[in-house]
C-alpha positions in Angstrom: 11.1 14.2 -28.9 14.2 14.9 -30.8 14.2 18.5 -29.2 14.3 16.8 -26.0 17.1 14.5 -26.6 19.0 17.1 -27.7 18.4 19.1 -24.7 19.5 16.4 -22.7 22.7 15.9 -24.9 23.4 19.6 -25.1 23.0 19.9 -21.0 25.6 16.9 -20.8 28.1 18.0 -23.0 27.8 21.5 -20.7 28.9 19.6 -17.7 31.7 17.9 -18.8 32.5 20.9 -20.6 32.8 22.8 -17.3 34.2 20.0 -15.3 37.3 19.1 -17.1 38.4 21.9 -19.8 38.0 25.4 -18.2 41.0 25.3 -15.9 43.1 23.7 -18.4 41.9 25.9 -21.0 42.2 29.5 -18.9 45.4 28.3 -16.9 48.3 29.8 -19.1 46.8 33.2 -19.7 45.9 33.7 -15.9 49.3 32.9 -14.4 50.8 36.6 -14.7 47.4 38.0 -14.0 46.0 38.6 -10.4 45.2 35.1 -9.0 42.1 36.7 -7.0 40.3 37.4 -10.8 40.3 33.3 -11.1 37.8 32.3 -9.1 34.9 35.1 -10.4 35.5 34.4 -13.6 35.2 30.3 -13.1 32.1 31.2 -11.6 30.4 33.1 -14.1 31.7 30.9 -16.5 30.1 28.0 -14.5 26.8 30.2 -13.5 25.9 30.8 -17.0 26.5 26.9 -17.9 24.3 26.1 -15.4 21.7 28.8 -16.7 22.1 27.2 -20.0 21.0 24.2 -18.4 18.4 25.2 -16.8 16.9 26.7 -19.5 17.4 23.4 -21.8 16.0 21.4 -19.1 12.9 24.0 -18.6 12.1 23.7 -22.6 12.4 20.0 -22.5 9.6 19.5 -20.0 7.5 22.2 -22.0 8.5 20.5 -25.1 7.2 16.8 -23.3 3.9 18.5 -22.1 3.7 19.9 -25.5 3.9 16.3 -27.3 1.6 14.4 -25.0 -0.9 17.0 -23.5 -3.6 15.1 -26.3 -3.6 12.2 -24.4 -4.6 14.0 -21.0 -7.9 14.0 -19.8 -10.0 14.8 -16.4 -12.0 12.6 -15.1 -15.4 13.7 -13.4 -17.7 12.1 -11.8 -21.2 13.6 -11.9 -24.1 13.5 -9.1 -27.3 13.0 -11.9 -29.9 14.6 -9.5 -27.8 17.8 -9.8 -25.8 17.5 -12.9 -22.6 18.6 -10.5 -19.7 17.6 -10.1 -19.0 15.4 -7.0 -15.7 14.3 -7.9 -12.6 14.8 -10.3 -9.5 13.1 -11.1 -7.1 12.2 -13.9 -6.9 9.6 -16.7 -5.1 9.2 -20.2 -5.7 7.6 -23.5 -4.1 3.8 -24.3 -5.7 3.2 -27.7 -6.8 4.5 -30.9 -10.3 3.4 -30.5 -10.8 5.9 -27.2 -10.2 3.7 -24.4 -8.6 5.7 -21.3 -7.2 4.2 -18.0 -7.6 5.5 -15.0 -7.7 4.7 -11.2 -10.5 2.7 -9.6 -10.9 4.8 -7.1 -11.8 7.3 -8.7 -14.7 6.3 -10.5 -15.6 3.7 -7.6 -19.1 5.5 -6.9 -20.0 5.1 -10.1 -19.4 1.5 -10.1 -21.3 0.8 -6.8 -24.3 3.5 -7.7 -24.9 3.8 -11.5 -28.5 5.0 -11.3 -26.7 8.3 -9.3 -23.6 8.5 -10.6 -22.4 9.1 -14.0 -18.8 9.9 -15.8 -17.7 12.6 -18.1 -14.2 13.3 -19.8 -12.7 17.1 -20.0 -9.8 17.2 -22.8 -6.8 20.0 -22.0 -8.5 22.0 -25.1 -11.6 22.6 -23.1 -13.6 19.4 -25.0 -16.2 17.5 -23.0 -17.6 14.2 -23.9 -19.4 11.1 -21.5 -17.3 8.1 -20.4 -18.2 4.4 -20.1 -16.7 2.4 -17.8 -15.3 -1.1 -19.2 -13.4 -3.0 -16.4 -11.6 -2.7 -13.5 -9.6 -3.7 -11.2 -9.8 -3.4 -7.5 -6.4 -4.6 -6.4 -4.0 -2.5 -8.1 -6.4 0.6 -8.4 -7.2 0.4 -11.9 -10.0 1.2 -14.6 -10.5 1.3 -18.2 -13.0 3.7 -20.0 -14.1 4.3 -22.9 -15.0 7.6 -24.9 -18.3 7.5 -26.1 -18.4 9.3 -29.6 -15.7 10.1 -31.6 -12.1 9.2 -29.9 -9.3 11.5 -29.2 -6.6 11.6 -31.8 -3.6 11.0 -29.3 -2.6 8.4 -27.1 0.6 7.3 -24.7 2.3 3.6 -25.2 2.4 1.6 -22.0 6.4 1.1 -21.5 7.4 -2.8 -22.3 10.7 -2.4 -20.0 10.9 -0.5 -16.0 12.7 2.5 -15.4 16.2 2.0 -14.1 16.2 2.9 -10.5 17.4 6.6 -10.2 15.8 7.5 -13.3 14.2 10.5 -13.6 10.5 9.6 -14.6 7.9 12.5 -15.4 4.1 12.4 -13.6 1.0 14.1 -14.7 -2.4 15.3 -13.9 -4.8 17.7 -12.8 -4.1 18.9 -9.4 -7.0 20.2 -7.4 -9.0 21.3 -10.8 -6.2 23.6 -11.8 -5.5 22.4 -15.3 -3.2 19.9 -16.4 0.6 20.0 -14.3 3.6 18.0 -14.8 6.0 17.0 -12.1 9.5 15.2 -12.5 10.7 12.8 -9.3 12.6 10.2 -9.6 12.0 6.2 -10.0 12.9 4.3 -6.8 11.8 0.7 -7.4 9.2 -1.2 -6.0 8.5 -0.2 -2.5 8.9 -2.7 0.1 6.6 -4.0 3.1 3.4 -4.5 0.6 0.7 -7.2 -0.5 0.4 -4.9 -3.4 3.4 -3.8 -6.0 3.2 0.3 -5.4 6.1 2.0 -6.9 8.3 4.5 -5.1 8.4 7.9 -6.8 10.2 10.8 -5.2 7.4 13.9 -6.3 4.4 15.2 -5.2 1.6 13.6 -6.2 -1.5 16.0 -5.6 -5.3 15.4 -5.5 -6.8 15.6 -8.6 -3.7 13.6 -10.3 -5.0 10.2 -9.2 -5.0 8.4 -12.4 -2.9 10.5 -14.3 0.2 8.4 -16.3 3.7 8.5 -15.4 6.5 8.5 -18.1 9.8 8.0 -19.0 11.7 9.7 -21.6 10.7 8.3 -24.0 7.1 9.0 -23.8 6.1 5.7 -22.6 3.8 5.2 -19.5 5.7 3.4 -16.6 3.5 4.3 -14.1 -0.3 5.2 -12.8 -0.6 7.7 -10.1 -2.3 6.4 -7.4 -1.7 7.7 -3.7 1.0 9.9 -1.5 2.3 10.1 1.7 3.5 13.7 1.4 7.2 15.2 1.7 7.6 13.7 -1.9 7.0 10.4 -1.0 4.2 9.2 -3.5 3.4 5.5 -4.9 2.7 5.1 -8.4 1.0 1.0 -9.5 3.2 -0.3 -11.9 2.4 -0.2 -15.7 2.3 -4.3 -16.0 -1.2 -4.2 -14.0 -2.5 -2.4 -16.2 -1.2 -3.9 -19.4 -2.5 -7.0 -17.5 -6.0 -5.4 -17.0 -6.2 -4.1 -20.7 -5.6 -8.2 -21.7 -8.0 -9.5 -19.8 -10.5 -7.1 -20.3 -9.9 -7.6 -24.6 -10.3 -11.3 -23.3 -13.5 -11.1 -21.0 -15.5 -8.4 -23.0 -18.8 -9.3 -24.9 -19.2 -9.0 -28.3 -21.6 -6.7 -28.0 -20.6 -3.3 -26.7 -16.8 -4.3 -24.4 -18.9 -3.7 -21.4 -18.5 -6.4 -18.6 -21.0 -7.0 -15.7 -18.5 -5.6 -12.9 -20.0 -7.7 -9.7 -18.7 -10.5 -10.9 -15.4 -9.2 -11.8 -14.6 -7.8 -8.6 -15.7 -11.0 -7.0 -13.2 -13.2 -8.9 -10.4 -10.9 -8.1 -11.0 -10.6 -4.5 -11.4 -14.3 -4.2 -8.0 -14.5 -6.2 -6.5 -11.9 -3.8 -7.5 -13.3 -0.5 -5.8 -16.8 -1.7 -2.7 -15.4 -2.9 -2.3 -13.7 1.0 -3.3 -16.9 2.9 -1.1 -19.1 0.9 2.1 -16.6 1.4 1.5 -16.3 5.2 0.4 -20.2 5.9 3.8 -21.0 4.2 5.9 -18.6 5.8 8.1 -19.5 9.4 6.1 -17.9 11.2 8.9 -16.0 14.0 8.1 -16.2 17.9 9.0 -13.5 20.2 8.5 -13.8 23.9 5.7 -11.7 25.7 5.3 -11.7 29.4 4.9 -15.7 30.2 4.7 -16.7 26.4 6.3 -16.7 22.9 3.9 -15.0 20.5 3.8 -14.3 16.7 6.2 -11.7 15.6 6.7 -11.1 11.8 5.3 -13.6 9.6 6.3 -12.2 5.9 8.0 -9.0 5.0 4.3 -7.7 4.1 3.2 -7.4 7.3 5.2 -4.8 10.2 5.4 -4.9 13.7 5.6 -2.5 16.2 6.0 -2.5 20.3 4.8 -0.3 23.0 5.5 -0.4 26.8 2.8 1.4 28.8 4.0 2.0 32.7 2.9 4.8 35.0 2.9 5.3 38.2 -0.5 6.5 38.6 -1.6 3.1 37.2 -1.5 -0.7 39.0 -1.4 -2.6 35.5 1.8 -2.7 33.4 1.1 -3.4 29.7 3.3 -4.1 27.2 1.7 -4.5 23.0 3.1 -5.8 20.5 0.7 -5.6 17.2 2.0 -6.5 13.6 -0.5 -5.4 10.3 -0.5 -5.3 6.7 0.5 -1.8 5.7 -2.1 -1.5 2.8 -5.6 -2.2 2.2 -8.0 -3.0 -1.0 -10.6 0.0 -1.7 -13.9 -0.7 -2.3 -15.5 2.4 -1.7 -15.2 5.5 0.8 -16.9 3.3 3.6 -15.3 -0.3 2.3 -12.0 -1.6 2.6 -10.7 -5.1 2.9 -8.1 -7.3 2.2 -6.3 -6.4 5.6 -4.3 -9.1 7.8 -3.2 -7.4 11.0 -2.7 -9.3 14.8 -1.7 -7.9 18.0 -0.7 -9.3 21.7 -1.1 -7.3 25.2 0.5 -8.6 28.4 -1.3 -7.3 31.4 0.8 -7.2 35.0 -0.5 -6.1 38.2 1.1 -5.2 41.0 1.1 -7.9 43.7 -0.8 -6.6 46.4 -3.3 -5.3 43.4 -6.8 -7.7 44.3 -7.7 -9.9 41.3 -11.3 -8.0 40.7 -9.6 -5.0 40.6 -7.4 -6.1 38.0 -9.7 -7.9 36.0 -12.1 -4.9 35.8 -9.6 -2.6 34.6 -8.4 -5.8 32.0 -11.9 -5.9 31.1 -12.3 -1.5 30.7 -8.3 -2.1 28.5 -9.7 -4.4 26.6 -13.6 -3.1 25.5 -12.1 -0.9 23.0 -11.2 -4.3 20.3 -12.2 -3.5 16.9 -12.2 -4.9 13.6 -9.1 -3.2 11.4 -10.9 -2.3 8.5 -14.0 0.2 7.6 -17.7 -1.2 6.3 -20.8 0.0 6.0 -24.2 -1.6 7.1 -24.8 -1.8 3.2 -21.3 -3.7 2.8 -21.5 -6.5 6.1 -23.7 -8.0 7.9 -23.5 -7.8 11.9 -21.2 -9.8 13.6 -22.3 -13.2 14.5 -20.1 -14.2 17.4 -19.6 -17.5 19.6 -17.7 -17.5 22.8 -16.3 -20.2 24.9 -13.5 -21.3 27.2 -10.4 -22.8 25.5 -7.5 -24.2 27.6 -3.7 -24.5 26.0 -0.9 -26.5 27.5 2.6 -24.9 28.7 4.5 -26.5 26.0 7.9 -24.9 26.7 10.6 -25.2 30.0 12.0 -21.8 29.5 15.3 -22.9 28.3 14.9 -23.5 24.5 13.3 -21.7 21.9 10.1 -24.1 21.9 11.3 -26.2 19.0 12.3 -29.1 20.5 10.0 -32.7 21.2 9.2 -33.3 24.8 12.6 -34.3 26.1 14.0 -30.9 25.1 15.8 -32.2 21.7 15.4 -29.9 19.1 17.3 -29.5 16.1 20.8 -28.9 16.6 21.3 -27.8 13.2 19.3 -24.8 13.3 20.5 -21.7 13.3 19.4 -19.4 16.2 18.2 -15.7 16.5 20.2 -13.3 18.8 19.0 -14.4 22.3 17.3 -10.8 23.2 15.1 -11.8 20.3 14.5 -15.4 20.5 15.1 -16.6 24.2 11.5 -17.9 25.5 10.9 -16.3 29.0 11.6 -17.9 32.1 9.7 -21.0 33.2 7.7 -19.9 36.1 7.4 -23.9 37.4 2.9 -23.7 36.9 2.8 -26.9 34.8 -1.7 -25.7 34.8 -2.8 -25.5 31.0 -3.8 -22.1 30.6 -7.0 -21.0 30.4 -8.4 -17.9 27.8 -11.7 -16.5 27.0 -12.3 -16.9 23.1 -14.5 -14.7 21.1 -14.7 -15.7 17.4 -16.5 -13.8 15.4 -17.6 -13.7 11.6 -19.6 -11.1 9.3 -20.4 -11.7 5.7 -20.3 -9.7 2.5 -23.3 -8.7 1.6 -22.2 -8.5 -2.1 -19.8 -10.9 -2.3 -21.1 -13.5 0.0 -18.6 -15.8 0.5 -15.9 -13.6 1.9 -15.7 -12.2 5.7 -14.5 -10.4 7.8 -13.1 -12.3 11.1 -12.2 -11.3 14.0 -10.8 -13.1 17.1 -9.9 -12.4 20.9 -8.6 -14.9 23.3 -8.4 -13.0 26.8 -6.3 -15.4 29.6 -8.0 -15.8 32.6 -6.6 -18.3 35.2 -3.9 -15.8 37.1 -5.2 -13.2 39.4 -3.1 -10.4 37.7 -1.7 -11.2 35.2 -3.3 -11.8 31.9 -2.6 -12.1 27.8 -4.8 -10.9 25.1 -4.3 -12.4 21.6 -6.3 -10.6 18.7 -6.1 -10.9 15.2 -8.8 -9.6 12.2 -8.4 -10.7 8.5 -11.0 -8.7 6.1 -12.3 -9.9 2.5 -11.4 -13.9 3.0 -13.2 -17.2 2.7 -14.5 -19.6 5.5 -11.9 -21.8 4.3 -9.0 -19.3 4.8 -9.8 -18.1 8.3 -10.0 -21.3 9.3 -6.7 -22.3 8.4 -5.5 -19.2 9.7 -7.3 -19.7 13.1 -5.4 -23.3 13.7 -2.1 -21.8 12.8 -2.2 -18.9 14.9 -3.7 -20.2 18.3 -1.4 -23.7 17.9 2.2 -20.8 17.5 1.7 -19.4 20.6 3.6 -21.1 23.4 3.2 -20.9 27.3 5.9 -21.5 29.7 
């Protein structure tokens, strides 16, 4: 470590050398030479500087692999029937007693299918050893495992403080089974537009480094590698969750062996999860934009981004317009399971006017067929759908001249501030006082393992204009009864007709 630092002191002192004394200090003996000679010689002076550096940067990172490759480990999961390996990824030590963290998803298989599965540790000095898994959790990506035998002597710190934002942080792992790589990026904060704290790290995460620590310079873990979005975008889940993890799991564990009955762990923190999203988004102002005839839900919390689309062509008699808004990440279960999603979308429908109302309403009917839930389960994960239908009729609560807000005489509330008009302005008033009539589909399917969360998913097709119609969908994944239902009221009493 004290190599390192003076590495990074010695590089330092090189710049500011260059920067502010070779001018002054070659100045006097070059002003009855050949002015043409100045500008080689200031660049090899600088060229070798910066080959100085390079070098002293180049032994630094050597130096940092050097005092922490110990702690490096792959992580491989093992098919039994064929004693192969079906799947590899990365991990590091945390304690003196041989516990190692890693992400969840990685050893996932092994927590849904023990009987098949099994886990196994490979050291950078070629040693091999079997892995039990401790805890985990599902939310932020996260296990802890624990060597069986005798420990390894090494292990990283978990970093009390974050990285300042700039900072150049250090990431490593195993890289498509090609032995143990580092890679420097930089720290970018917390990335925004997520249930889930992912940080922003500019470098490329590979597969194979999933669950491989991130450091500082100090040698401290700040970070757990965890996914990428190539062009050295990559997310790393912030060391807290797993000093979090570590606490409860020293809290939770049996006296026994440490090992804790995962089913019901996982249930608790989905359950926890699903509450902490419904609570944010119930509480939230919930922004309207107008669509077609109506004002629909725009963007309720900074978690969850929109997007628009326009389709018009010629060819076709319907105009549509979308407008759909989602939660940019999801909770992994397994390859075929993911949940904890909250996404909702709108489609006007327009026909032309001469366009006859069964014409429209069978290609509304073809548009629409294609509705499905947002996130991926298996028959072993869900249950079928169980679905009710009926009619619903909603009142045109809105005159086309306000932003909705106001009672029944049109007063709203004078102190509030408005959005620009192209945003906020509800669309004209087309004088049809007639509720509005939609065809609602509601439908529910349970958890098989955790059977008190579901997936819902809901579809309100209008149907009382000839052609011109509005689909409302929306599908939350991994919540309770009690959640979707609140959810359900909120969303079909913000949408406003005029």
């Amino acid at each position: 470590m004290l190599r390192l630092l003076l590495h990074l002191s010695l590089r330092l002192l090189l710049r500011q050398w260059v920067s502010r004394n070779i001018e002054r200090h070659f100045a006097h003996k070059l002003i009855s030479a050949n002015y043409t000679m100045l500008k080689p010689f200031t660049g090899l002076i600088a060229l070798l500087l910066l080959s100085c550096a390079s070098v002293a940067l180049s032994q630094s990172y050597e130096q940092l692999y050097s005092d922490y490759r110990g702690s490096l480990y792959q992580i491989r999961l093992i098919e039994l029937s064929s004693n192969s390996k079906s799947g590899l990824g990365s991990g590091f030590q945390i304690s003196t007693d041989g516990l190692i963290a890693t992400n969840y998803h990685v050893v996932s298989q092994a927590v849904h299918d023990p009987e098949k599965f099994a886990l196994k540790y490979l050291s950078v000095d070629g040693k091999e050893g079997d892995l039990e898994l401790l805890d985990v959790d599902v939310i932020n990506d996260l296990a802890i495992l624990r060597q069986k035998g005798e420990p390894g002597s090494d292990y990283l710190r978990l970093a009390s403080t974050s990285p300042s934002k700039g900072e150049t942080i250090v990431s490593m792992g195993n890289p498509l089974d090609l032995g143990m790589t580092i890679v420097p990026g930089t720290y970018n904060g917390i990335a925004s537009g997520s249930f889930y704290d992912r940080i922003h790290f500019s470098g490329s995460i590979n597969p194979g480094m999933s669950g491989g620590p991130v450091i500082n310079r100090r040698g401290e873990v700040v970070g757990i590698n965890v996914a990428t979005a190539g062009n050295q975008i990559s997310f790393l889940v912030p060391v807290n969750k797993l000093v979090a993890l570590l606490l409860d799991y020293k809290k939770d564990s049996s006296a026994e062996n440490g090992a804790l009955e995962l089913q019901p762990v996982i249930n608790r923190q989905l359950h926890k999860n699903q509450q902490r999203i419904i609570d944010e988004v119930l509480k939230a102002d919930w922004q309207l934009r107008p669509l077609g005839e109506a004002m629909v839900v725009g963007e309720i919390v900074p978690s969850i981004q929109c997007w628009g689309n326009t389709t018009e062509d010629d060819d076709e008699p319907i105009k549509q317009v979308a407008k759909g808004c989602t939660g940019q990440d999801v909770v992994y279960l397994s390859e075929e399971f993911d949940t904890g999603r909250v996404e909702y979308e709108f489609f006007w429908l327009e026909g032309e006017e001469d366009l006859r109302s069964s014409r429209f309403y069978a290609a509304y009917e073809e548009n629409m067929s294609g509705f499905f839930p947002g996130n991926s389960a298996g028959e072993d994960d869900v249950t079928d759908f169980n679905c009710k239908q009926r009619f619903t009729s909603h009142p045109r609560n809105g005159d086309g001249n306000g932003d909705g807000s106001g009672d029944e005489n049109g007063n709203g509330d004078t102190d509030k501030q408005s959005e620009p008009a192209d945003e906020q302005k509800p669309p004209k008033a087309n004088g049809n006082r007639e509720p509005v009539i939609a065809r609602t589909s509601y439908c529910v399917r349970r958890y098989k393992d955790f059977p008190e969360l579901y997936d819902v998913f809901y579809v309100s097709l209008t149907v009382d204009q000839d052609n011109r119609a509005l689909v409302s969908h929306f599908t939350l994944s991994g919540f309770t009864k009690e959640s979707a239902t609140a959810f359900t009221e909120k969303f079909a009493s913000e949408i406003q007709w005029h």
